[in-house]
C-alpha positions as CSV (number, residue, x, y, z in Angstrom):
1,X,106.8,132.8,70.6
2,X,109.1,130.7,73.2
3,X,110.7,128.2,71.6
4,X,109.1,125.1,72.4
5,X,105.7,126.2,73.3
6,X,102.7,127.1,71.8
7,X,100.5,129.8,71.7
8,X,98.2,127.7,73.3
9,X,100.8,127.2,76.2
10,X,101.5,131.0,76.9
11,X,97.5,131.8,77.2
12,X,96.4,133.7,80.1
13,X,92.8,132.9,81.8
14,X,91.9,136.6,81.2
15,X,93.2,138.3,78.3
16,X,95.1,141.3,79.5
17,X,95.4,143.1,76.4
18,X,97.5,146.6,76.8
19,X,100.9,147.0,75.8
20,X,102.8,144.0,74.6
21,X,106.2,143.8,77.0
22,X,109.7,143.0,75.8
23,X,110.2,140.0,78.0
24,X,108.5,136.6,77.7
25,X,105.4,135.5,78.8
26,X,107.0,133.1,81.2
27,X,109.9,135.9,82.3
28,X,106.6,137.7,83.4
29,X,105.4,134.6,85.3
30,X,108.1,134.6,87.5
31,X,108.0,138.6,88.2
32,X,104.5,137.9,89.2
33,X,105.0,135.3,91.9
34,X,108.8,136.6,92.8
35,X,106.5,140.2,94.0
36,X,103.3,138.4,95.4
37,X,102.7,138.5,99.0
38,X,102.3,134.7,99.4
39,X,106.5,134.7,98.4
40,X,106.6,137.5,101.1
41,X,105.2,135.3,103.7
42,X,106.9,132.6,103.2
43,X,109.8,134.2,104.9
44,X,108.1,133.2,108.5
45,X,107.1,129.6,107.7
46,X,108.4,126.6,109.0
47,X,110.2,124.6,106.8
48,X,111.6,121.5,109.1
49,X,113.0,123.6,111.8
50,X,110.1,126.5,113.5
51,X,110.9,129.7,111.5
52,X,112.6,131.8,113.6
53,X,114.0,129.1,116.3
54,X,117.8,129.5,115.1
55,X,119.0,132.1,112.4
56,X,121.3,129.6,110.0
57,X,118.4,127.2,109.0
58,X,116.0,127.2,106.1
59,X,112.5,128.8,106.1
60,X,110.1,128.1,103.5
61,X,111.0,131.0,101.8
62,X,114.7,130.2,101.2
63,X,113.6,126.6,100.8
64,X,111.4,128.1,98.0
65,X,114.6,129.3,96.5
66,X,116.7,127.4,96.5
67,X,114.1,124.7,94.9
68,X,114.0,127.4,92.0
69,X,117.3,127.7,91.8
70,X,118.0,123.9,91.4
71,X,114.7,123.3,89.1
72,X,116.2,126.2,86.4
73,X,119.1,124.6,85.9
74,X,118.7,121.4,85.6
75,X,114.8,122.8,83.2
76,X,117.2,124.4,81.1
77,X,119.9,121.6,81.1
78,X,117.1,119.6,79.5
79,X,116.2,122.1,77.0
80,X,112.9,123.4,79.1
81,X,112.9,127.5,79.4
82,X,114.6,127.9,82.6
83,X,112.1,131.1,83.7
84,X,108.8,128.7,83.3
85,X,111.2,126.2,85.7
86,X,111.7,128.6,88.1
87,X,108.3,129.9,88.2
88,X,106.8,126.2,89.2
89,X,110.2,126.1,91.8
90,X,109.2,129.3,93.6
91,X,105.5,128.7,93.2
92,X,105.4,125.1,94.8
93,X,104.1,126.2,98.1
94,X,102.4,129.3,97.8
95,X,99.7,127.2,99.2
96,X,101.3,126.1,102.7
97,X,100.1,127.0,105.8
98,X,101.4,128.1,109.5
99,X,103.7,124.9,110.7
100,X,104.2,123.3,107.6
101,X,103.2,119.8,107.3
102,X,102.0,119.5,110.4
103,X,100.2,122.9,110.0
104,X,98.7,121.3,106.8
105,X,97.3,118.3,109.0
106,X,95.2,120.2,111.2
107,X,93.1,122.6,108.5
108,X,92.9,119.1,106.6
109,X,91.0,117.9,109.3
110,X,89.3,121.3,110.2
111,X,88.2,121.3,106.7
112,X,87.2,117.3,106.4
113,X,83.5,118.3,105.9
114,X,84.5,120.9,102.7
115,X,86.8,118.3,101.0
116,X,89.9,118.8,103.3
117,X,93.0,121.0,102.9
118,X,95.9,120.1,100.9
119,X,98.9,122.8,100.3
120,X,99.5,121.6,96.8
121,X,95.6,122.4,96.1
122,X,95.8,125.4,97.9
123,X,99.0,126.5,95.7
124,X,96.6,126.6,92.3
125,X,93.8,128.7,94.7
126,X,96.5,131.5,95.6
127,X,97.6,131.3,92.0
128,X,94.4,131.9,90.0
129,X,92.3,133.7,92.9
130,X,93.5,135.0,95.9
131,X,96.5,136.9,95.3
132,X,95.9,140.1,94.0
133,X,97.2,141.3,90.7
134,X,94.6,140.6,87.8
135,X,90.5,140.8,87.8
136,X,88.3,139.8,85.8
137,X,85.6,141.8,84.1
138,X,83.3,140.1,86.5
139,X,85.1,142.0,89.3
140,X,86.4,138.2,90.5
141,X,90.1,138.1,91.2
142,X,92.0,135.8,88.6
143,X,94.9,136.1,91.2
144,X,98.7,136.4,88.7
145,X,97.3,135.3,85.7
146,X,100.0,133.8,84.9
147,X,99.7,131.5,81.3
148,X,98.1,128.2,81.4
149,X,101.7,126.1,81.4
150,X,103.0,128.2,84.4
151,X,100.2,127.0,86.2
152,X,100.4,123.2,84.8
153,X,104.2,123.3,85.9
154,X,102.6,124.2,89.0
155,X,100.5,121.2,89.5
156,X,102.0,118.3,91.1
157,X,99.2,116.4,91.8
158,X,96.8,116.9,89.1
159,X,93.8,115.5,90.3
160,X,91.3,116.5,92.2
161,X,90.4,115.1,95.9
162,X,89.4,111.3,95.9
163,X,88.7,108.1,98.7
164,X,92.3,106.7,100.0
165,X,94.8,109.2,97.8
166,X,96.1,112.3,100.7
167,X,97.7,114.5,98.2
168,X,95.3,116.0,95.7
169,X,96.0,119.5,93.5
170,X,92.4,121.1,93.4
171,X,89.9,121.4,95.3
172,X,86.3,120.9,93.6
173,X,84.9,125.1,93.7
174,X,88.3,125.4,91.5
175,X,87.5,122.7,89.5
176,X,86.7,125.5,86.7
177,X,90.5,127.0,86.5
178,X,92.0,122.9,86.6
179,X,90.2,121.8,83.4
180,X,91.0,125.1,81.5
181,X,95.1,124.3,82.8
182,X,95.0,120.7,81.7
183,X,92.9,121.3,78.7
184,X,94.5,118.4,76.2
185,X,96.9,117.4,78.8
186,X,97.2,113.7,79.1
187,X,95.2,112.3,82.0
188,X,97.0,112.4,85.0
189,X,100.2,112.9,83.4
190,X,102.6,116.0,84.7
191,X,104.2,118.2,82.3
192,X,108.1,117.7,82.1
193,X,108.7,121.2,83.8
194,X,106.3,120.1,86.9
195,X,108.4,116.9,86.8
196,X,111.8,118.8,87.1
197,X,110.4,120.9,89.7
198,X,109.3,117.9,91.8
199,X,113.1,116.5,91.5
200,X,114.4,119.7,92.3
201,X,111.9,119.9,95.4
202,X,113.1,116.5,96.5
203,X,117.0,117.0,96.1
204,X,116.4,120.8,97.9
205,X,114.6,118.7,101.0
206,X,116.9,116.0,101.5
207,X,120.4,117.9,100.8
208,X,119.2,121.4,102.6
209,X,117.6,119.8,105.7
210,X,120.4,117.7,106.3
211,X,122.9,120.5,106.3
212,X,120.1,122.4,109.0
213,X,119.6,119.1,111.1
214,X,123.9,118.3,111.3
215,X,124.2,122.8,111.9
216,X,121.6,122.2,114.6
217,X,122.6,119.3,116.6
218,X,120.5,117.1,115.9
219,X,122.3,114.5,113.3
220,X,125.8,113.4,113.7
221,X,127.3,112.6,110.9
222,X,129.0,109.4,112.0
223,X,125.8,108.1,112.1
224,X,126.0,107.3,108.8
225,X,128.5,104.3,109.6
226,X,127.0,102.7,112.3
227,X,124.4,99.8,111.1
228,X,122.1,100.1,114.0
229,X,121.7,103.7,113.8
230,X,120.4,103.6,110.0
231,X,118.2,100.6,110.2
232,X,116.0,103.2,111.6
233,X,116.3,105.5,108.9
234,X,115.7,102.5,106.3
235,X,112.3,102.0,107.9
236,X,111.3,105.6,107.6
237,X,112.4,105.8,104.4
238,X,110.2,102.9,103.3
239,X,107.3,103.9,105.4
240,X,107.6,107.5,103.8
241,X,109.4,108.0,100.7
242,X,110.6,104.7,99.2
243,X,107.5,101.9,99.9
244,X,108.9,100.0,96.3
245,X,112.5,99.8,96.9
246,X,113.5,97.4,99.1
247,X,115.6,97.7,101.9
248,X,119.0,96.3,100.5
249,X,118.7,99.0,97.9
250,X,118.2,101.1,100.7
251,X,120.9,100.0,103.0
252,X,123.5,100.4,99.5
253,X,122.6,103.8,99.3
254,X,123.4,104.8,102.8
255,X,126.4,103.1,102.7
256,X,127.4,104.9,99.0
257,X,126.8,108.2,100.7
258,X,129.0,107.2,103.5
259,X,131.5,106.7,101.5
260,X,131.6,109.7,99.6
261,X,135.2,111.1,99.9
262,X,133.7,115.1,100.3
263,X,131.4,113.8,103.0
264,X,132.4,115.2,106.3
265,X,133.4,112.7,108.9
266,X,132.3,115.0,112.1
267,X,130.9,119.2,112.6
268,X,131.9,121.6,115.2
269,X,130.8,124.7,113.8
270,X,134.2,126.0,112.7
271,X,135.3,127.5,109.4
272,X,137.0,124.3,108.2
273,X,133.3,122.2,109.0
274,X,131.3,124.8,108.3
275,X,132.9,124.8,104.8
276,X,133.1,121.3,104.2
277,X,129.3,121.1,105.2
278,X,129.0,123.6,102.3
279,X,130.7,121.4,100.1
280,X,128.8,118.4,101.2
281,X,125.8,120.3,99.7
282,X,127.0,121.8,96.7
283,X,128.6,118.1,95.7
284,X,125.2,116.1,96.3
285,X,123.1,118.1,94.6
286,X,125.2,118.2,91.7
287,X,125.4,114.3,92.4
288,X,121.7,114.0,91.8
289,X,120.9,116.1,88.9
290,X,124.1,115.4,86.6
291,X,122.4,111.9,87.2
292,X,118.9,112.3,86.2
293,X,119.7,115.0,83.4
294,X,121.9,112.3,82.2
295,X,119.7,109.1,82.8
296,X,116.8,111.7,80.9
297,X,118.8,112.5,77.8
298,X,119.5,109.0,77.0
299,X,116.2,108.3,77.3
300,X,114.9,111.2,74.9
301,X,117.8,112.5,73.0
302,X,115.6,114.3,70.6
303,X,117.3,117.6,72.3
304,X,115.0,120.5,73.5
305,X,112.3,118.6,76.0
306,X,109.5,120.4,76.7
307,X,105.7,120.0,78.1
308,X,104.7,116.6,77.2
309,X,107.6,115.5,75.3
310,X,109.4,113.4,77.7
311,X,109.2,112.4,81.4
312,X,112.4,112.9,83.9
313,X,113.9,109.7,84.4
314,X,115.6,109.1,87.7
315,X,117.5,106.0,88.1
316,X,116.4,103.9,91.5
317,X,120.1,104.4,93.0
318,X,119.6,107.7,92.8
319,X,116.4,107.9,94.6
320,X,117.7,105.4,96.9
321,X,120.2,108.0,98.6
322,X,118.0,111.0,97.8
323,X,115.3,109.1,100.2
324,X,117.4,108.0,102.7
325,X,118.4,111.6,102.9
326,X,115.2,112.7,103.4
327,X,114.4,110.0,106.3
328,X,117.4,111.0,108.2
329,X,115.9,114.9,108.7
330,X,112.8,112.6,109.4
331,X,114.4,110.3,112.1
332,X,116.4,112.4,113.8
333,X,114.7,115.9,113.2
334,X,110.9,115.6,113.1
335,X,110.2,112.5,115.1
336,X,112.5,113.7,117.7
337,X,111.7,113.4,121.3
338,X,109.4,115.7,122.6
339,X,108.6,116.7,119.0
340,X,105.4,115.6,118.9
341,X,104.0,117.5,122.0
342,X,105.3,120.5,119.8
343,X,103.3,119.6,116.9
344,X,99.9,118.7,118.9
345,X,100.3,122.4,120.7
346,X,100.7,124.0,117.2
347,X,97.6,121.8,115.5
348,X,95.5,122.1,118.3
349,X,96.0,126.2,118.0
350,X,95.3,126.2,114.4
351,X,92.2,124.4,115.1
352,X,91.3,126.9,117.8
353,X,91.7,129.9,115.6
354,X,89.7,128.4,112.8
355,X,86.8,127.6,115.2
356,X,87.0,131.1,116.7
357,X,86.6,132.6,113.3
358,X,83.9,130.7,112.7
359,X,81.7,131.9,115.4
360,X,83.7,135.6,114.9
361,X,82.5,135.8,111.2
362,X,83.3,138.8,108.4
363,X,84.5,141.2,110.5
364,X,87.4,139.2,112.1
365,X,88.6,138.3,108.5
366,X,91.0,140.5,106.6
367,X,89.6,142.9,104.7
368,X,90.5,141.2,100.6
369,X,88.6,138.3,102.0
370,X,85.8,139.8,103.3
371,X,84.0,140.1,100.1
372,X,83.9,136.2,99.6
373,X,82.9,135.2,103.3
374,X,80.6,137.9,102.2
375,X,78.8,136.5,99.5
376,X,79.2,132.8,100.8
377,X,77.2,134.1,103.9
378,X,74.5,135.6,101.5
379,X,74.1,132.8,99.5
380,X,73.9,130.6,102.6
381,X,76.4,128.5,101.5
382,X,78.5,127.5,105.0
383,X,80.8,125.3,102.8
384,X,82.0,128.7,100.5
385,X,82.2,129.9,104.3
386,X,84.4,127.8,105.6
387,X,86.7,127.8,102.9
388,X,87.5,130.9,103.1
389,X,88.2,131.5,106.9
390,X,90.9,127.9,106.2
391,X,92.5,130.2,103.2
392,X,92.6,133.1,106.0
393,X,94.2,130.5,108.4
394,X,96.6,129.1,105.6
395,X,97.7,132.5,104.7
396,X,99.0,133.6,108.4
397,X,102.8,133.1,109.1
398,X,103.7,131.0,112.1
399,X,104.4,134.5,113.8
400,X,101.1,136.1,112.7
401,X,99.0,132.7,113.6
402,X,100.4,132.8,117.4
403,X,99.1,136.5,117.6
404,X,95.7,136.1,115.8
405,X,95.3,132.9,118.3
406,X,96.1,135.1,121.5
407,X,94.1,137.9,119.7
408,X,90.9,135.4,119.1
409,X,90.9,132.6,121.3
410,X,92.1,134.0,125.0
C-alpha cells in the first residue's frame, strides 16, 4: 500500500489480475502514459509558438515535461507521492488538439451540437478509452487503466459541461468513468495532487513561454520598466487570468519582477544572455513554488498531504506576478499582429477536415477508430458519429492535420 492512499485510491476500472509487479501502482501510472502514443504526439503540437516554426521553443510535449517535472517536486515537497504528481503533470493534455488553444476553439464549435470540445474533457476520454493498452471483457477499450486517483489528479475541471462555464472535464457519453473517479470525492472539490499539478501547469506557462517569447523576438525585456508598455499587459491579465485582483496588485507585481536582481536587463542570443535567460527561469520557478509549498505547510502542517487532506494555498502576490507572466506571452506573443489571420487559417482548416470526414465516413477514419464510427453508424446515433471523427481530428499533430486537410479537402 502507498503510504497515504487507500486501496480504494489505487483501484483500477478493470481488474487486471496477473502477476503482481514490484513497483507501485502509481510508478505504473506514469509508465503507461510516459509510452502512450498521445505523449508521442505531443511532440508536433503547438504550445504558444507553431511546433516546428523555430527549433529552441517549447512544443507541447516538452511543455508536458517540464510541467511534470515541476508538479513532482513540489507533490512530493508536500508529502504527495511524487510518481502520482507526475502522472497528472504529463497527462494534462493528452486531450489537446492540432493548434492548441486555438485548435481547441474550432472542434468546440464544430462539435457545439454534441456538447462541444474541451481538451481537459478530452484528456479523461484518451485516458480511459481511446488509447490502447487495457480492454475490457466486453471487448471495449478501458484505454491505460490507470487507478482511480491517477485519473482524479487528472481532472482539473471536474464537472461536466454546463450554460455559461467554458472549461468542463467530461463530456456526458463518459459520464460512466467520471462518477466511478470521483466516487466519495467532495463535490466539485480537486484532489491536492490535481491542485499541484494546476500550479505547476501555471508556473511552467508563464516562466517557459516567456523565456520562448524574449528567444524569439518577440518580448524585450526592458519592457518590463516602461509604464505604458505594461498597462497593456495588466489589462490582459485581468481580462484572462486575474479578473479578482485588482490592478495595483497587478502593477506591484510587474514592478517586483522588474526588480528582481537575476532578471536580465536585455537578450542577444549570446552565451552570457543565453545563460542568464536560463537563470531567469530556473530562479522564478523556484520563486513560485518555495512560496506556495511554504504558504501550504503553514496552512496544514499535519505533514504528509495527500488527496483530500488539504488544498494548495497560493498567496495573491504570488499569483499576481505568475499572471502577469502569463499576459506578457499573451500581449506580445499570441495577440500579435497578424496573429490572428494565422489562427482563422488554422480554425477554419480544422473545420474543413472535420466536415470532409463527415461526408467521407468509416473508411477515411484510422483504422482503431473505425470500430466506434462503426457502431455509432449502426445504431444511427450521428451524435456517437460525430464524436468520434472530433477525437480523430483532436488526435492529428499540427503536421499530420495539414496533410490529412490537403489529402481530404483539395
Amino acid at each position: 500500500m502507498t503510504r497515504g492512499y487507500s486501496e480504494f485510491d489505487q483501484q483500477r476500472l478493470i481488474n487486471e489480475g496477473g502477476a503482481t509487479s514490484p513497483r507501485s501502482p502509481f510508478a505504473r501510472d506514469r509508465a503507461r502514459v510516459l509510452h502512450s502514443a498521445g505523449l508521442r504526439r505531443l511532440a508536433a503540437k503547438t504550445q504558444v509558438l507553431a511546433a516546428g516554426e523555430l527549433d529552441f521553443p517549447r512544443t507541447r510535449l516538452t511543455h508536458t515535461l517540464e510541467v511534470a517535472q515541476i508538479g513532482r517536486e513540489l507533490g512530493a515537497a508536500l508529502g504527495c507521492d511524487p510518481d502520482l504528481v507526475d502522472v497528472a503533470g504529463l497527462a494534462h493534455d493528452l486531450g489537446h488538439p492540432p493548434f492548441g488553444h486555438n485548435g481547441e476553439t474550432a472542434l468546440h464549435e464544430a462539435s457545439a451540437a454534441i456538447g462541444g470540445f474541451e481538451g481537459n474533457a478530452q484528456t479523461l476520454r484518451v485516458l480511459t478509452r481511446l488509447e490502447a493498452k487495457v480492454l475490457a471483457p466486453s471487448g471495449q477499450s478501458a484505454g491505460l487503466n490507470l487507478t482511480r486517483a491517477a485519473l482524479d489528479a487528472t481532472t482539473k475541471y471536474p464537472w461536466p459541461a454546463r450554460e455559461g462555464v467554458r472549461k468542463f472535464g467530461v463530456y456526458d457519453d463518459d459520464l460512466p468513468v467520471f462518477e466511478w473517479v470521483r466516487d466519495s470525492a467532495m463535490g466539485e472539490r480537486r484532489c491536492i495532487e490535481a491542485q499541484v499539478m494546476d500550479w505547476a501547469d501555471d508556473v511552467a506557462y508563464s516562466v517557459h513561454d516567456l523565456e520562448d517569447a524574449v528567444h524569439g523576438g518577440h518580448f524585450d525585456l526592458r519592457a518590463l520598466t516602461e509604464a505604458s508598455e505594461m498597462e497593456s499587459v495588466i489589462a490582459t491579465a485581468r481580462r484572462y487570468y486575474a479578473r479578482d485582483l485588482s490592478d495595483e496588485t497587478l502593477r506591484e507585481a510587474i514592478t517586483r519582477l522588474a526588480n528582481l536582481p537575476f532578471m536580465p536587463r536585455s537578450y542577444d542570443g549570446s552565451l552570457h544572455d543565453l545563460a542568464a535567460l536560463k537563470e531567469m527561469t530556473s530562479r522564478l520557478i523556484s520563486r513560485f513554488c518555495v512560496s506556495v509549498e511554504a504558504a501550504t505547510i503553514e496552512a496544514y502542517p499535519q505533514g504528509s498531504l495527500t488527496r483530500y487532506s488539504a488544498d494548495v494555498v497560493i498567496p495573491d502576490d504570488v499569483r499576481a506576478e505568475v499572471a502577469v507572466l502569463k499576459a506578457v506571452t499573451a500581449h506580445y506573443v499570441m495577440f500579435r499582429q497578424g496573429a490572428e489571420h494565422i489562427y482563422s487559417e488554422q480554425r477554419t482548416l480544422l473545420t474543413e477536415l472535420v466536415n470532409a470526414l463527415v461526408l467521407a465516413g468509416e473508411p477515411a477514419l484510422e483504422t482503431w477508430l473505425q470500430p466506434a464510427f462503426s457502431t455509432a453508424r449502426k445504431a444511427g446515433d450521428d451524435a456517437a458519429m460525430l464524436r468520434v471523427i472530433i477525437d480523430q481530428v483532436a488526435s492529428l499533430t499540427d503536421v499530420s492535420a495539414l496533410e490529412w486537410h490537403r489529402r481530404l479537402c483539395r
